[in-house]
C-alpha positions in Angstrom: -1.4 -7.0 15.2 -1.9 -3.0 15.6 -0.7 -1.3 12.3 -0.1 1.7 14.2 2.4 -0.1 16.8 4.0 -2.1 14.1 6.6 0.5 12.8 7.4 2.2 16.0 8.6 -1.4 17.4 10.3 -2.6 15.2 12.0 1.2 15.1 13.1 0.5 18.9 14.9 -2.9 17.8 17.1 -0.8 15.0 14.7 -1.9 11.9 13.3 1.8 10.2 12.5 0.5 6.6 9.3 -1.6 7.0 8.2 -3.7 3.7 4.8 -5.4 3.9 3.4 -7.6 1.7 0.1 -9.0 1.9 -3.4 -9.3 0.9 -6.5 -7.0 0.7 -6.9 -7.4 4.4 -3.8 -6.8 6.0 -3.5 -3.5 3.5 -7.0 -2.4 4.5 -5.6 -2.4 8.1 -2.7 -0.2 7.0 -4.6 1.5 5.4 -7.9 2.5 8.4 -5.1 2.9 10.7 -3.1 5.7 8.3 0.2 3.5 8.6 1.1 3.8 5.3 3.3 6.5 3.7 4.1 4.5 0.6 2.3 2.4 -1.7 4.4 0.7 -4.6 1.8 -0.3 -7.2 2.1 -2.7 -10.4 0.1 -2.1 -13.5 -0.5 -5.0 -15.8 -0.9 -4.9 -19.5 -3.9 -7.6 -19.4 -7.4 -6.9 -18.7 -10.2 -9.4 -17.2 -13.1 -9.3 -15.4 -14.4 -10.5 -12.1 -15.1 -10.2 -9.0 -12.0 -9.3 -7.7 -11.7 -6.9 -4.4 -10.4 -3.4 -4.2 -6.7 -4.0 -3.7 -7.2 -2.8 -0.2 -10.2 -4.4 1.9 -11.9 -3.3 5.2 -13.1 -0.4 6.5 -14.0 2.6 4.2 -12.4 5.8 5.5 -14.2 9.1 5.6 -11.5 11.4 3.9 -9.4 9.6 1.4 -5.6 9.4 2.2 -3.9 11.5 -0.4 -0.8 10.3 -1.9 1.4 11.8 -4.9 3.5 9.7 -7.7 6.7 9.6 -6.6 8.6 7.5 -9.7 7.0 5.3 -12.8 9.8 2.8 -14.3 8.2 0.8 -17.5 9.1 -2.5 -18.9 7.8 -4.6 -21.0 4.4 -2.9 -21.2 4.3 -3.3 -17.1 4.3 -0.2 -15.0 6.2 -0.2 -11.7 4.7 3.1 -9.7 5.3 4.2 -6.3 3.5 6.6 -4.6 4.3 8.7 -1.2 1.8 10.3 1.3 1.8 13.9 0.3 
């Protein structure tokens, strides 16, 4: 799969809103390939440690994407943020 071809067929078959939901990997490829204009992001009120990834894998990119907060909804001590490319 090519991240960058995803969006612009599935466009051609009617389908513009594009939800994906996955792992480290298949954001890191979103993510190299600049396909992402939105990143919806849940912040837990628990802490732990580990050896967890970043919660996108892969290739590092030169120049950080930059992206701006877009809403914040709270519940429960949960945040709910999504973010849009600026």
């Amino acid at each position: 799969m090519d991240p960058v071809r995803v969006a612009p067929a599935l466009a051609e078959r009617g389908l513009t809103r594009l939800l994906t939901e996955g792992g480290p990997r298949l954001l890191g490829q979103f993510v190299a390939a600049r396909a992402l204009d939105e990143l919806c992001l849940t912040v837990s009120p628990m802490l732990t440690a580990g050896d967890a990834q970043r919660i996108a894998g892969g290739q590092a990119l030169a120049t950080p994407d930059q992206f701006v907060l877009a809403s914040v909804l709270e519940e429960g001590g949960f945040l709910f943020t999504r973010y849009r490319r600026s």
